[in-house]
N, C-alpha and C positions, 0 to 999 in steps of 0.2 A: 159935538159935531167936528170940532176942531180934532179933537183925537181922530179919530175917524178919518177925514182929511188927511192929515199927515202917517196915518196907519197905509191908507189906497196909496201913497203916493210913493212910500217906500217899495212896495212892491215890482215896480219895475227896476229902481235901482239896483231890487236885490237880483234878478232877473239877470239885466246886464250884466253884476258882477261876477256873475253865475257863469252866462258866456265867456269874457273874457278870460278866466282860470279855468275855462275848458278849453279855450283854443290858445292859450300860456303853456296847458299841460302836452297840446298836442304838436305844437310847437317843440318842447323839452323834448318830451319821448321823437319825434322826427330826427333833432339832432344827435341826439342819443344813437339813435338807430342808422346815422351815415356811416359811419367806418363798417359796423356790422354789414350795411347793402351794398356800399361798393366793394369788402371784401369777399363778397358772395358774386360780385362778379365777377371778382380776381378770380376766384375757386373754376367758375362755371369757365370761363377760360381756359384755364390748365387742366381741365376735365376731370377733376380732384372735387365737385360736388357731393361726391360722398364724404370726403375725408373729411370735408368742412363743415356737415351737419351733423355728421357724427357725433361730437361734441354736444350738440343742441337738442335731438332726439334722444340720445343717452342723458340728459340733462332732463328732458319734457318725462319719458319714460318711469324716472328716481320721482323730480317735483311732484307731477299730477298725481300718481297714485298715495305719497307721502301727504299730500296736503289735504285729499281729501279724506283719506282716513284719518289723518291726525285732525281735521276739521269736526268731522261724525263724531268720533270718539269724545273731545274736547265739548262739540255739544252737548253730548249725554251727561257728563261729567257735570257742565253747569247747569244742565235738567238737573239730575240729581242734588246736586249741593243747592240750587235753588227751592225744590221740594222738600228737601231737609230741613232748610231755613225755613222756610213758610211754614211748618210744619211745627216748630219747635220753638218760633221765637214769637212772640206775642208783643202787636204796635197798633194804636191806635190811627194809624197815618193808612191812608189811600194808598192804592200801590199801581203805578201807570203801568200795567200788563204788557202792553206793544212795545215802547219806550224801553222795558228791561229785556223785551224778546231780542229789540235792535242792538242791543250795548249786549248781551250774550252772542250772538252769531259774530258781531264784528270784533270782539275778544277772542273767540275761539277761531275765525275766519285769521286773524294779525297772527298769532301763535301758532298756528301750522303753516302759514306762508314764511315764517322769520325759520322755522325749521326743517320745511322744504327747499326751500333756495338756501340754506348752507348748506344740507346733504348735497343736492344735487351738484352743487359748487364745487363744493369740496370733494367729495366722494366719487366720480364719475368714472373718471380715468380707473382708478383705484377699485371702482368695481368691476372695471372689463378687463383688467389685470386679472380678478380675482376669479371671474369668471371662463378665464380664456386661460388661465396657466399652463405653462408646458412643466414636465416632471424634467428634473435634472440627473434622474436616475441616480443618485446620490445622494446618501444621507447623512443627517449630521452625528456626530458621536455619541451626544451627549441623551437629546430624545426619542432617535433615531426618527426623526424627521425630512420627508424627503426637503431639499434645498429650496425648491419653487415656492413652500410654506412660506420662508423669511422670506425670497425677493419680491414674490407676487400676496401674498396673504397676510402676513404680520403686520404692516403698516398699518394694511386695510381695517383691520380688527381693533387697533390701536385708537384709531381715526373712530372709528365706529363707537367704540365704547367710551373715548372722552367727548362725543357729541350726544351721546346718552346721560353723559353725567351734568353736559352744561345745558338738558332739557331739561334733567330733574330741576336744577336750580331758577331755571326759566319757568319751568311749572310752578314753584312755591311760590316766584312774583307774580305772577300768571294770576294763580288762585285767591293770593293776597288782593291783587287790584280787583279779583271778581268778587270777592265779601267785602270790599269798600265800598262797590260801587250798590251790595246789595242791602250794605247799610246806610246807606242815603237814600235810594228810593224805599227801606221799608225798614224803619229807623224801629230799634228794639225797645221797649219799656225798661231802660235798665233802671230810670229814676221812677220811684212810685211815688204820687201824691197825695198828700192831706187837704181837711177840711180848710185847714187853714188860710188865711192869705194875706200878702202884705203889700200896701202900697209902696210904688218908688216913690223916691227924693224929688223935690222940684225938679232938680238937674234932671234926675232921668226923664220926666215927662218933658221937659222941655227939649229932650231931643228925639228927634221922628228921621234920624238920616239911618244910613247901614255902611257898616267897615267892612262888608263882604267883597272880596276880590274876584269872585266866580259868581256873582248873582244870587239872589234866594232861591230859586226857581230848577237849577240843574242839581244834578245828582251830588256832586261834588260841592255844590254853594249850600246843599242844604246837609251836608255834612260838617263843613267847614262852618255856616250859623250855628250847627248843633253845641260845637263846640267851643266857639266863642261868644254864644249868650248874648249875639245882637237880636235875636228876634222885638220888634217894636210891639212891648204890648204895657196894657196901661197900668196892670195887677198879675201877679201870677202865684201860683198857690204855693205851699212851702213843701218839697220835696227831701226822700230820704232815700236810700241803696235798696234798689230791690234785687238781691241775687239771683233771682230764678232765673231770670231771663239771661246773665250773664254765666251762668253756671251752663244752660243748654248751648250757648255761644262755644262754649271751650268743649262741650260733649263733641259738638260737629268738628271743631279745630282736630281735638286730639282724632277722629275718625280718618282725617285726613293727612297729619303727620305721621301715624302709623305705617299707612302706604308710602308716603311716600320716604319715611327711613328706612323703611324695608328694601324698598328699589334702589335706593341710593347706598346701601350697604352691600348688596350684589353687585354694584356696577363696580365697587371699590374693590370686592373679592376678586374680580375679572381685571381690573386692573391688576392687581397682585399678579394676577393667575399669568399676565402676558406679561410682566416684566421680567419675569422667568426667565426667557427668550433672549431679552436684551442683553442677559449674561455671554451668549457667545459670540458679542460683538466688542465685548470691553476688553479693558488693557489694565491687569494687574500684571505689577512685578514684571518680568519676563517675558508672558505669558501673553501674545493678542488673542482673547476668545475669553473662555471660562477658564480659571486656573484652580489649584487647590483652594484657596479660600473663596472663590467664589460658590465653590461647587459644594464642598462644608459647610460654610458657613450661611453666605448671602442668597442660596438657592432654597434653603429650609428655609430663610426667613422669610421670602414673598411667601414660602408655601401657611408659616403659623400666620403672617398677614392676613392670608386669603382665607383659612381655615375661620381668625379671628373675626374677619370681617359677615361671613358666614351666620357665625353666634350671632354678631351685633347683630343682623337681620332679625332674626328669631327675637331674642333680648326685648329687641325695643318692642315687637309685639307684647309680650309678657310685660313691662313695667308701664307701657302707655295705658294697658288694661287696666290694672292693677295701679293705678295712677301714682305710680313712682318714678316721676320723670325724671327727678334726679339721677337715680341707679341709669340713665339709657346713655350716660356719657363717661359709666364704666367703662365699656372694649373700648370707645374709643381713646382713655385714654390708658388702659393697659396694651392700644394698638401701638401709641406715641413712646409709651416706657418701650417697647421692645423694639423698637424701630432706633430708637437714640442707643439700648443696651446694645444691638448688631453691628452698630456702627464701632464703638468701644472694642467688641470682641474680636470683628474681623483687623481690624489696625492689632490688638494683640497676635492672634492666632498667624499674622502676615509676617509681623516683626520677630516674635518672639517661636515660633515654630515651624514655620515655611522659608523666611530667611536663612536660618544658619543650616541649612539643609536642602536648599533649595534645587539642586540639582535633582536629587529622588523624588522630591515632595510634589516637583512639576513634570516629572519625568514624561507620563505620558498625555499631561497635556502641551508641552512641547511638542511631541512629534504629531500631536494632530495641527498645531499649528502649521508646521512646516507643511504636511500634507497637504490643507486646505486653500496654503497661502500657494502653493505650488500649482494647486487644480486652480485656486483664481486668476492666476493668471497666465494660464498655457507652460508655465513650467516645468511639470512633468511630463509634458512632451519634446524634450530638449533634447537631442540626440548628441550626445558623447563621442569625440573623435580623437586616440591619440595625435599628436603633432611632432614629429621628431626634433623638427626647429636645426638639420642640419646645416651644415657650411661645405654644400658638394654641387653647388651647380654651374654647368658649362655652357658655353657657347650657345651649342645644341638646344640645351634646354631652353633659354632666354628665345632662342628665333623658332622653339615646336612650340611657346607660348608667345605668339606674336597677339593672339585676339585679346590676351590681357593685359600686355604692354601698351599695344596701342590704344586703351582705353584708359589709363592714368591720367586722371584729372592734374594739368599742367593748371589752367585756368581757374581763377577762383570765383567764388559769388559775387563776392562786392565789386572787385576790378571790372569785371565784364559786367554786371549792371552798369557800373558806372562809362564802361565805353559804349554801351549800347546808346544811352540815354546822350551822351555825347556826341556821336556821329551820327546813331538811327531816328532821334527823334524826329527829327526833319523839320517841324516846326516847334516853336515855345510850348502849344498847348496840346502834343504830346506828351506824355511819358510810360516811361516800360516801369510800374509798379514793384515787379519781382521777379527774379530769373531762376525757371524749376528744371531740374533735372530729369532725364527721362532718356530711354533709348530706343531708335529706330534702326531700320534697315537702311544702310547707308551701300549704296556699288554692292549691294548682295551681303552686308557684312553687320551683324549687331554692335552700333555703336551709340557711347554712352553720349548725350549732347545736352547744351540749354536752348531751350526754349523761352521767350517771352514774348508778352502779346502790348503792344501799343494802344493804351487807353487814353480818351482825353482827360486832362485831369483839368476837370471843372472850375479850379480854383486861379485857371490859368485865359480862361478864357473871359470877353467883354460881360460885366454881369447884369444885361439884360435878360428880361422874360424871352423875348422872341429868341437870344442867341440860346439860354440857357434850356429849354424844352423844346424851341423847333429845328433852330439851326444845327447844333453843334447836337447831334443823336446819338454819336457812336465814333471807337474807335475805328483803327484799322489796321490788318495786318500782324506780323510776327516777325521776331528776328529766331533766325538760330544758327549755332555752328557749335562746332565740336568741342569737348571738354578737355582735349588731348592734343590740339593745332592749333600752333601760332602762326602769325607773318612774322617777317623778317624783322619788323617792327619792334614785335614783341607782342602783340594784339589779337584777338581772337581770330580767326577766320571764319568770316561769317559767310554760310550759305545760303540762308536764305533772308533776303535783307530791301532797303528800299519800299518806295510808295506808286503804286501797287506791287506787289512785294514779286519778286525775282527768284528764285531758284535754281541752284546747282547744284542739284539731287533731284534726277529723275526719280527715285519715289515717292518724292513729296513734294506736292505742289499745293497751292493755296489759290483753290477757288472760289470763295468767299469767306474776303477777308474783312466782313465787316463785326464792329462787337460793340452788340445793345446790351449786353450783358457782361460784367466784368465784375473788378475788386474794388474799381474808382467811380463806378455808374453811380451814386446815388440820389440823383434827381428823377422824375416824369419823365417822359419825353413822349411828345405829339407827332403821331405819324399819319400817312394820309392826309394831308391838311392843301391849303396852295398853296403854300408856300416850300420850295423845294427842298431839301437838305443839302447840306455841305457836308461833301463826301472823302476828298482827301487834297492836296494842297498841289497841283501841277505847275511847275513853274514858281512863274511871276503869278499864274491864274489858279483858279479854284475849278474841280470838279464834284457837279453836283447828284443828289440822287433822289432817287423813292423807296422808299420800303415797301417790300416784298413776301416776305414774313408773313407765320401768324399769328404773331404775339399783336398782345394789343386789345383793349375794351373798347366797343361803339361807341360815338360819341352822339348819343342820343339826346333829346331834351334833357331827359329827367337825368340822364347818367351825367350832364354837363353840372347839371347842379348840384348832385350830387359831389362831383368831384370839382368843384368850385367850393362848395362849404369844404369840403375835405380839407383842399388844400391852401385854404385860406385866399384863394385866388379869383377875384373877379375875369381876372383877363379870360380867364379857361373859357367864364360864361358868355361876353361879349366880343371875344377876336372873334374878328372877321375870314381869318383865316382859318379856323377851323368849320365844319360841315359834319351831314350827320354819317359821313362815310369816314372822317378821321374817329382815330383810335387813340387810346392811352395807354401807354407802359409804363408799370409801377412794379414797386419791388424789383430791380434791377440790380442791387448788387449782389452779387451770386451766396453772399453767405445768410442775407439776408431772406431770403428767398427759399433756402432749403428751411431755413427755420420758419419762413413762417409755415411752410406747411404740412413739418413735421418736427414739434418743439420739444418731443420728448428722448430726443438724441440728444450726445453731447459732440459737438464737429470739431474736425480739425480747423483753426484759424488762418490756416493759411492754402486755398485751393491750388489746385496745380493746373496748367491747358496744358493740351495735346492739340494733333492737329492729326484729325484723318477722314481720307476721303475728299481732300478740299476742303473741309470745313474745322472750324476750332470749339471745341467741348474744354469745358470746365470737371475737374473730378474734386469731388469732395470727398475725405472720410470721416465716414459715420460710426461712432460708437454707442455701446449701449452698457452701461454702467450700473452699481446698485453699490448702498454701503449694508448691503443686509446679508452678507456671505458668510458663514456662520467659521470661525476661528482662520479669517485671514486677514494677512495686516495693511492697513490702508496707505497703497501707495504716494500718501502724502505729508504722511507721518501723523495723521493731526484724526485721533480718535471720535469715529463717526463717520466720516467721511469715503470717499468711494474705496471701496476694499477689492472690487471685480471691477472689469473691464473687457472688452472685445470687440476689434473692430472686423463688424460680420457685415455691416452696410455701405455700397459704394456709390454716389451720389453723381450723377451726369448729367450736366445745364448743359444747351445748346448756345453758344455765345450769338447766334444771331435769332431763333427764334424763341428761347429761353424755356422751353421745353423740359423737364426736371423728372430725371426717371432714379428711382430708389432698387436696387441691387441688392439682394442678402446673399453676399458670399461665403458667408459660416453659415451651413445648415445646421450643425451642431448645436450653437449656442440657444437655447430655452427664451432668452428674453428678444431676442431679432423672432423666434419662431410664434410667439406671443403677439407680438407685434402683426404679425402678419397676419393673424385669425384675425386681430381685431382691424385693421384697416387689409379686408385681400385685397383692395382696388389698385393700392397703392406698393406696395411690396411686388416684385419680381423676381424671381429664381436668377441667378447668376446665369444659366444656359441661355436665358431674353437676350442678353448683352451681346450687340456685334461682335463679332472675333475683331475685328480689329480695334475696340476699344476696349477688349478684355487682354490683349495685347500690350498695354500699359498702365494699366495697373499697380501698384506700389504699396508696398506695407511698411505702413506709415513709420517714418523716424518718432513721432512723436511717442507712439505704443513703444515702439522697438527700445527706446529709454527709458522708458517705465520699465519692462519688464529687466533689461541691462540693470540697472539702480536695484530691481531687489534679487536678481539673481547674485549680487555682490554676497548677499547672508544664506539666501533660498538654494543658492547648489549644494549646501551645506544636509543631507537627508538624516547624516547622524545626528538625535539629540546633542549627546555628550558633548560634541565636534561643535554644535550649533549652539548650544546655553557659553562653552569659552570662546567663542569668537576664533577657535584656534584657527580657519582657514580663512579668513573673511577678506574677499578682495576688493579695491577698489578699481574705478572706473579711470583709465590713465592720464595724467596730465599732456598739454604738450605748448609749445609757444607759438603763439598765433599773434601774427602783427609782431610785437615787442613785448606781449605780455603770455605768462605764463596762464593757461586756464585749464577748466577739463574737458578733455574732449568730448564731441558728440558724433551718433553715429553718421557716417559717410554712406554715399552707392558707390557700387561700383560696378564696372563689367570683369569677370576672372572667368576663369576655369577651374571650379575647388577642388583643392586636393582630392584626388578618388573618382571623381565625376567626369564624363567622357566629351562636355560640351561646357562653353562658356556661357555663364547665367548674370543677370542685374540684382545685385545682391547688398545688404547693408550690412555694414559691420562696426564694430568695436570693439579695442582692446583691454585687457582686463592685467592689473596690478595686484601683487599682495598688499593686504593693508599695511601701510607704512612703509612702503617699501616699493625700489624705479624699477624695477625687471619685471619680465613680462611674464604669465603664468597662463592667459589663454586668450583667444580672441572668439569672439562671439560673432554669429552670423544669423542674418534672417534672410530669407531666398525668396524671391520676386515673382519667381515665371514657371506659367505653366500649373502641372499637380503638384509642384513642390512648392507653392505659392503658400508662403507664412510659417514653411517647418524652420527651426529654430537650429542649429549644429555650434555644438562649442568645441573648437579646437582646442584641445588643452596639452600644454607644455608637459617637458619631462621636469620634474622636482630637483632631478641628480646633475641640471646643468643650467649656466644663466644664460637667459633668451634677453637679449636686448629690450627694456622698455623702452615707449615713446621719449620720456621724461631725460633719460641716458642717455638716449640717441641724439637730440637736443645739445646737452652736454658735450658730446663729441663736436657737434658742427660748429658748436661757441669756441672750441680748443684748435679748432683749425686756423691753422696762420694766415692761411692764402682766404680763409673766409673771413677772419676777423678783419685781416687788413682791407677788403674791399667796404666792407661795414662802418670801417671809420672813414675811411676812403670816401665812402655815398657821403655822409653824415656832416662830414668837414666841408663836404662843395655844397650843401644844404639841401640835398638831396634826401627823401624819406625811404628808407627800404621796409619790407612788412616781409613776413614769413608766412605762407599760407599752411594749409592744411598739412599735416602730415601723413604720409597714406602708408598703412600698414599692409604691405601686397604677400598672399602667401603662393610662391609657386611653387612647386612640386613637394618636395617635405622640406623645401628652405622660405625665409623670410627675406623680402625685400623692403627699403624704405625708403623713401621719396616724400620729398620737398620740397614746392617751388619757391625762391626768393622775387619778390616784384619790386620792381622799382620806378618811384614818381618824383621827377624834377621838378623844383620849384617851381620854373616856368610853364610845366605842363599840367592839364586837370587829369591825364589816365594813365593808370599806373600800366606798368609793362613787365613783361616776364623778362627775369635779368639776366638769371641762373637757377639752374635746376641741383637739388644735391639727390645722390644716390648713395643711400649705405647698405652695403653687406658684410655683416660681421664688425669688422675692424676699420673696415677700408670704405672711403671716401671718395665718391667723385663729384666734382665741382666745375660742370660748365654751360656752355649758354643752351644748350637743349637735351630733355631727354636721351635722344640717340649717342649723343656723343658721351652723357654721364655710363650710360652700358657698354658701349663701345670699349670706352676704357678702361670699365671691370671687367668685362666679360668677351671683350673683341665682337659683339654682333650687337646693334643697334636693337633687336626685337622687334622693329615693323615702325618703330619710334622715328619720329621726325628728328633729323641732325643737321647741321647748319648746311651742307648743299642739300638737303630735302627741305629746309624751312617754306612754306608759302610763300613765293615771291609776288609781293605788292605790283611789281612792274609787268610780271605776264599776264594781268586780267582786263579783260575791256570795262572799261569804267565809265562813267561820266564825267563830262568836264568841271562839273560840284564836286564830284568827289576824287578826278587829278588834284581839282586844290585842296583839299583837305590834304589829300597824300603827301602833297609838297609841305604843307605845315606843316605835321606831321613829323616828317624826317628831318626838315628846319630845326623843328625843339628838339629832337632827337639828336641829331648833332651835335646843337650847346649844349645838351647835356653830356654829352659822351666827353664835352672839349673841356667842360667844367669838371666831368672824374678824373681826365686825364687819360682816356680810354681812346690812345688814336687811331687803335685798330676801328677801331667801333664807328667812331669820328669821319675817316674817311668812305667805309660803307655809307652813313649816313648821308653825306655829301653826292656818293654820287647816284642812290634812289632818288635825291633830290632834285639833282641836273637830268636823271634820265623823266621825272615826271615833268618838269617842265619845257623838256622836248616834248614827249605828247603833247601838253597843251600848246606847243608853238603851231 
C-alpha cells in the first residue's frame, strides 16, 4: 500500500514537471523568435516583406519536402532492417512492439530533420542561384562550359555532393544506433545453454544491488546488463558460443555495408568528377587557371580517381558477396597509391619539363589567362588613345579651357574636413564624419565641390536613455563649397554653411535638412513620443521638433516588448513618454541597413550624400563578385579569392525617411541580372532612378584601383610580352604631406582630349616598372552614356613624359620652394603637400600642387602656395591664377589674388565676424613668425576691417 501511495503521489509531480519544460520550452523558442518578429517588422516597414521571407519559404520549400521523404524512406528502411532482424535472429526475450515502433519513428523522425535543416541551411540561396542563372555567353576553354556553370552552379554541386557524403556517414551512425537499440529490446541467442548449472559464491549471493547506470528496464540498460553480467539471479546454467545466430547478425550487416559502399563510392567518383573544375581556378607556375601540368597531368588524375572510385562501387559488391572483405580496401588503397604517385609526377613533369621551357609549354594557356582575366574585369573594354604629351600650348588655349582649370582641386580632404569640423560644427556634439566629392550646377556651370552632411556623434552627447533615443534623433544639415576657391585666408569658401543651413547657390537649397540616417546614427531612436526632439542649437536656445517621416515601427504593446527584450531595455517598455502612436527607428546607419536587406553584395565602405531637390540621399555602391571565373587572376593576389567583380548596383537611402531603393546599372552583368529574377521586388532598372540622382552618380575609386592594379600586367594581350614582364607598369608614386606614397585615383572635372564637353572623370597615372616617367594615364568617365567606359591615354615610347615621381623632384630642387620649406619649418610651422593632379589639356600635360600650411598656433591648415609645372618650368605662387598667369599670361577662369574670395565682402554674423577676426589674428602671427610681411600686413588689416563691423 505504501508503494502504491508514493507511486499516486508522484504522478502529479511528474505533471507539474511536465508543464514547467513546456512553458521553459516556450519561453526559449519566444526568445529565440524576437529578433526573427521584430525584424519582420523592420521588413514590413520598408515594404521588403518579400525579400525577407524569401529566405524562409525557400528554406520551408528545401526542409519540408527533404524531411519528409527523408522521414518515409528512413522508416521503410527500419521496417525493413527490423523484419530482417526478426526474421533471422532467434531470442527468447519478449519484444515491446509499440516501444520499438516509438524509438523507430523518432530515429528516422531526428535523421531527416538533422538533414533537412542543413540542406535547407545551407543550400538555399545556392539553389535559387542555380535555378535562376543567367548565361554569360561565354565559355570556358578548357570544357567549353558556358561561365554561369562555375559562378551560379559549381559551388552548388560541390555543396550538394559533400552533404551526400556526410549522410552517408550519418546513415552508418544512424543505422548502427538502430541495431543497438534493436538489440536490446530483442537480444539475440548468441550464448547457447547447457544442462548444466552452477551455484555462485557466498559473495555473489549475498549481493542483490545492480551497477547498471541506465536501469534494467530501458533498451540501453538492458544492453549494457547484457553485457556486464549484473543480472541478480541465484544459479545460472553454463553457457557456450552459438554462431548461428551471430553469423545471421553479420549476413544482415554485410547486406547493408554493400549499399551503403556502393553509395559512398559514387559520391567519391562525383567528387573526383567536380574537382575537375577547380583546375581553372588554381595558380600553377605562371599560369592563374589550368596550366600545362594541370591539364596533363592533374586533370587525368581526378579522371582515373573518379574512373577508380567507379570500380570500388561495383568491387565491393563482388567481394561483400563473395565474403572477401578484405580484397574491398583494394581501390581504395590503389586510389591512395595514385593520388600520392600524381602528386610526385606533377612536381616532376612542372620542374623538370614545363619549367625549362616554360614559355611554349604555357603558351596558350597564358593567353587565355590574359583573356579571361581581361573579360573579369572590364578590361577588354578599354579604349586606347594615343597622347602626344606635347609642349605647345598658349595663352588661348589655357582661357578656351577655362571649365577644366577652374575645377582643379586647390583644396584637399583632410584640410577642409578639418575646417569644416572647426568652424561648421556649431556645437561639441556635431561632427561632419567625411567630406565626398561630387559635382553640381553651380551659376549654370559643372562644378567639381565637397559636400558633407552634420551628424550627431553620439559619443559626444549626455549618455542618458531619454538624451540618447529621444532627444538628440538626428543630424542636420550640410556644408559645401568648391574644390577650386579659397578666401583670402587661405580656406575654403563655403556655400552652403550654418544652422539651418544658408545658401549661395541658387540651385541648391536645402529644405530638409534633417538626418535620421547617416555614417554615425547607430543607436534606436523614438519618434512620436511627448516628449519633443531637439532639433538644432539657435543661439543661446534650442530649437525643437517632430518627426514627420515615414520611417519608424508602431509602438504597439506587443512591439514594445518586443523591442524591450530586443534591446535589453526596460525603459522602452515602461517610459511614460512613449504611447502607442510613437514609433521606432532601427537600423539607422546607412551601411548597415543596405546590408541588412541585401547581404549578398559586397559595398563600398564608404557612402557618399548628395543633396537634391531639398532633400539629402545617401549613395552606396554595390558590387557583385564571385572567385569562380574560370582562368582570371584574383585581384588580391591570394588564390581562391574574388577573381570577378562589378559594380552594376547603386544603392539610395533617404537620409530623413530611410527609404532604400537598389538600382542595377549594368544590365550586362549575369550575376546583378540573377539577382533580380530572384528578388524582382527589390531590384530596379536604372530608368526608375530620378534624373536628378542619376546625375551624380560616380564609379567608384574603389573598383577604378582594382582594375588600375591589374591593368599594370593585363594591357599586356601578347603572351611572349606578358610571360617577360617586358611592358609592366606601375601605378605612380608622388609625396603627399612629407611622405612619399602611391598614388590613388582622383575626380575631376576636364574636357578630354578629343571630347566636345567637360565630363567628372577619375583618373590615374601610370609608370614603367621601375622606372619615374610617365607612359600613360588611365581614365574612368562619370556621366551620362559614357558612364564607366575606361580610355587609356598612352604616351609616345620615342620621348620622356614627366612622371609624378620627377615632377616631385623638380619642386624639391626649386630654391625659392626649398627655401620657404625650411623657412615654414624653422618658425615651427608644419607645411603638407597635397595631391598632385595630373591635368591633360589639349595634347599637352599640366601639373599642379597645392602646398598647405598650418601654424603652430593654429588647428586649420591653409592654402599657402599653389605649384604649376609645364615641361621644365615652374610656377610658384599664392593662387592658381597667378601660377598660369605667369606660365601662360591668362589666369584660365582661376582664382588670382585680386579674384581671391574676400572674407570682408560677405554679410556674416556677428559669431562668425569673431571667428574672422581670429582667424586673421593667427594668420598674421603666423605670417609675422615666417617673416612674410607682405602677408603680415594683409592680415592685419582683414583684421581691423572685421572689427569695424563688429563695432
Amino acid at each position: 500500500m505504501k508503494g502504491a501511495r508514493v507511486k499516486s503521489e508522484g504522478k502529479p509531480q511528474r505533471r507539474l514537471s511536465i508543464v514547467i519544460l513546456f512553458i521553459v520550452i516556450i519561453i526559449g523558442l519566444f526568445l529565440l523568435l524576437v529578433n526573427f518578429i521584430t525584424d519582420w517588422m523592420w521588413f514590413a516597414e520598408m515594404k521588403y516583406v518579400s525579400v525577407f521571407f524569401k529566405e524562409l519559404f525557400t528554406q520551408l520549400k528545401i526542409g519540408i519536402p527533404t524531411f519528409i521523404v527523408i522521414g518515409l524512406l528512413m522508416d521503410v528502411y527500419f521496417s525493413r532492417l527490423r523484419k530482417g532482424y526478426f526474421a533471422h535472429i532467434a531470442s527468447h526475450e519478449e519484444t515491446d512492439m509499440k516501444k520499438l515502433g516509438r524509438y523507430t519513428k523518432l530515429t528516422a523522425a531526428v535523421f531527416a530533420l538533422i538533414i533537412a535543416f542543413y540542406a535547407s541551411s545551407k543550400l538555399w540561396f545556392k539553389i535559387l542561384e542555380f535555378t535562376n542563372s543567367t548565361s554569360f555567353h561565354k565559355k570556358d576553354p578548357l570544357f567549353g562550359l558556358d561561365i554561369s556553370f562555375y559562378i551560379f552552379k559549381l559551388d552548388f554541386l560541390k555543396e550538394l555532393n559533400e552533404l551526400l557524403i556526410g549522410v552517408i556517414l550519418l546513415f552508418i551512425i544512424v543505422t548502427l544506433i538502430y541495431y543497438m537499440i534493436l538489440i536490446t529490446m530483442h537480444s539475440p541467442d548468441i550464448m547457447e545453454e547447457d544442462d548444466s548449472t552452477a551455484d555462485f559464491t557466498d559473495d555473489g549471493e549475498r549481493y542483490t544491488g545492480s551497477n547498471n547506470p541506465f536501469g534494467d528496464d530501458s533498451p540501453f540498460g538492458k544492453f549494457f546488463g547484457g553485457v556486464s553480467g549484473n543480472a541478480r539471479k541465484q544459479s545460472r546454467p553454463q553457457k557456450h558460443f552459438d554462431d548461428k545466430n551471430f553469423k545471421q547478425l553479420l549476413q544482415i550487416a554485410s547486406a547493408q555495408l554493400t549499399v551503403l559502399g556502393v553509395v559512398f563510392f559514387i559520391m567519391l567518383a562525383i567528387e573526383f568528377f567536380l574537382k575537375q573544375f577547380d583546375l581553372l581556378h588554381a595558380h600553377t607556375g605562371t599560369v592563374y587557371g589550368a596550366g600545362f601540368t594541370d591539364v596533363n597531368i592533374t586533370l587525368w588524375v581526378y579522371r582515373i580517381l573518379a574512373v577508380l572510385a567507379v570500380i570500388g562501387a561495383i568491387m565491393t559488391v563482388v567481394f561483400i558477396k563473395k565474403k572477401q572483405l578484405k580484397k574491398v580496401f583494394t581501390i581504395p588503397v590503389i586510389m591512395v597509391c595514385v593520388g600520392v604517385a600524381s602528386i610526385v609526377v606533377a612536381l616532376v613533369v612542372q620542374n623538370l619539363v614545363v619549367s625549362p621551357d616554360e614559355l611554349n609549354k604555357e603558351a596558350k594557356y597564358l593567353s587565355r589567362n590574359i583573356e579571361y582575366t581581361q573579360s573579369a574585369y572590364q578590361l577588354n573594354d578599354v579604349t586606347v588613345k594615343q597622347f602626344a604629351a606635347d609642349e605647345n600650348l598658349t595663352s588661348a588655349d589655357i582661357s578656351e579651357n577655362s571649365a577644366t582649370i577652374s575645377n582643379i582641386r586647390i583644396n584637399d580632404y583632410s584640410p577642409v574636413k578639418t575646417f569644416y569640423n572647426q568652424t561648421q560644427s556649431i556645437r561639441q556634439y556635431y561632427k561632419f564624419n567625411d567630406v565626398d566629392v561630387d559635382r553640381y550646377t553651380i551659376n549654370g556651370k559643372l562644378t567639381q565641390t565637397y559636400l558633407s552632411i552634420r551628424e550627431i556623434d553620439e559619443s559626444k552627447i549626455s549618455d542618458t536613455w531619454l538624451n540618447r533615443h529621444i532627444k538628440y534623433t538626428h543630424g542636420y544639415g550640410a556644408t559645401l563649397s568648391k574644390v577650386n576657391t579659397v578666401t583670402a585666408s587661405g580656406q575654403p569658401d563655403v556655400l552652403i554653411k550654418n544652422i539651418p543651413p544658408e545658401s549661395t547657390v541658387n540651385e541648391i537649397n536645402i529644405t530638409q535638412p534633417r538626418i535620421y540616417f547617416g555614417e554615425l546614427t547607430n543607436d534606436y531612436s523614438l519618434v512620436d513620443t511627448d516628449e519633443d526632439e531637439f532639433d538644432y542649437p539657435d543661439g543661446s536656445d534650442n530649437k525643437y521638433t517632430k518627426y514627420s517621416g515615414n520611417a519608424g515601427i508602431k509602438l504597439n504593446f506587443f512591439a514594445r516588448v518586443m523591442f524591450a527584450i530586443r534591446e535589453n531595455s526596460l525603459k522602452l517598455l515602461v517610459s511614460t513618454n512613449i504611447d502607442s502612436d510613437s514609433r521606432i527607428i532601427i537600423y539607422r546607419n546607412v551601411e548597415e541597413r543596405v546590408q541588412k536587406i541585401m547581404p549578398y553584395l559586397s559595398y563600398e565602405d564608404d557612402p557618399y550624400a548628395v543633396t537634391v531637390n531639398g532633400r539629402i540621399y545617401w549613395m552606396v555602391d554595390a558590387y557583385t563578385t564571385s572567385s569562380y571565373y574560370p582562368y582570371s587572376e584574383p585581384y588580391s593576389g591570394v588564390t581562391g579569392s574574388a577573381n570577378y567583380i562589378r559594380n552594376s548596383i547603386k544603392v539610395v537611402v533617404d537620409a530623413y525617411n530611410g527609404d532604400v531603393n537598389y538600382y542595377i546599372v549594368d544590365k550586362t552583368d549575369p550575376i546583378a541580372k540573377t539577382y533580380q529574377k530572384i528578388y524582382p521586388k527589390l531590384f530596379k532598372d536604372f530608368e526608375e532612378m530620378p534624373a536628378a540622382l542619376q546625375s551624380h552618380i560616380r564609379y567608384p575609386n574603389a573598383l577604378f584601383e582594382i582594375q588600375a592594379n591589374m591593368y599594370t600586367r593585363y594591357h599586356m594581350s601578347n603572351y611572349k610580352v606578358f610571360y617577360q614582364n617586358e611592358d609592366q607598369w606601375n601605378i605612380a608614386n608622388e609625396t603627399y604631406g612629407t611622405k612619399n606614397r602611391k598614388m590613388t585615383p582622383n575626380y575631376y572635372i576636364i574636357n578630354p582630349p578629343g571630347e566636345k564637353n567637360e565630363e567628372f572623370i577619375s583618373s590615374i597615372p601610370y609608370t614603367p616598372k621601375s622606372k619615374s616617367n610617365m607612359t600613360a594615364l588611365f581614365i574612368a568617365r562619370n556621366d551620362g552614356d559614357n558612364y564607366g567606359k575606361l580610355v587609356l591615354y598612352q604616351f609616345p615610347k620615342s620621348k620622356t613624359v614627366y612622371g609624378p615621381e620627377q615632377i616631385e623632384g623638380l619642386i624639391d630642387q626649386n630654391t625659392e620652394i626649398s627655401k620657404d620649406f625650411s623657412l615654414w619649418s624653422s618658425a615651427g610651422s608644419d607645411y603638407s603637400r597635397g595631391n598632385l593632379f595630373v591635368i591633360p589639356i589639349k595634347d599637352s600635360l599640366l601639373y599642379v600642387e597645392p602646398i598647405y600650411l598650418e601654424a603652430s598656433n593654429a588647428a586649420i591648415p591653409e592654402v599657402k602656395r599653389v605649384v604649376v609645372v609645364y615641361g621644365d618650368q615652374i610656377a610658384y605662387e599664392s593662387t592658381l591664377g597667378d601660377a598660369l598667369k605667369s606660365l601662360f599670361g591668362s589666369s584660365g577662369g582661376a582664382d588670382t589674388t585680386g579674384t581671391t574670395v574676400s572674407d570682408s565682402n560677405k554679410k556674416l554674423s556677428k559669431s562668425e565676424y569673431i571667428q574672422k577676426a581670429q582667424d586673421a589674428y593667427d594668420s598674421a602671427q603666423s605670417a609675422l613668425k615666417d617673416g612674410d610681411w607682405t602677408a603680415y600686413g594683409k592680415y592685419m588689416k582683414e583684421l581691423s576691417n572685421y572689427l569695424d563691423k563688429l563695432s
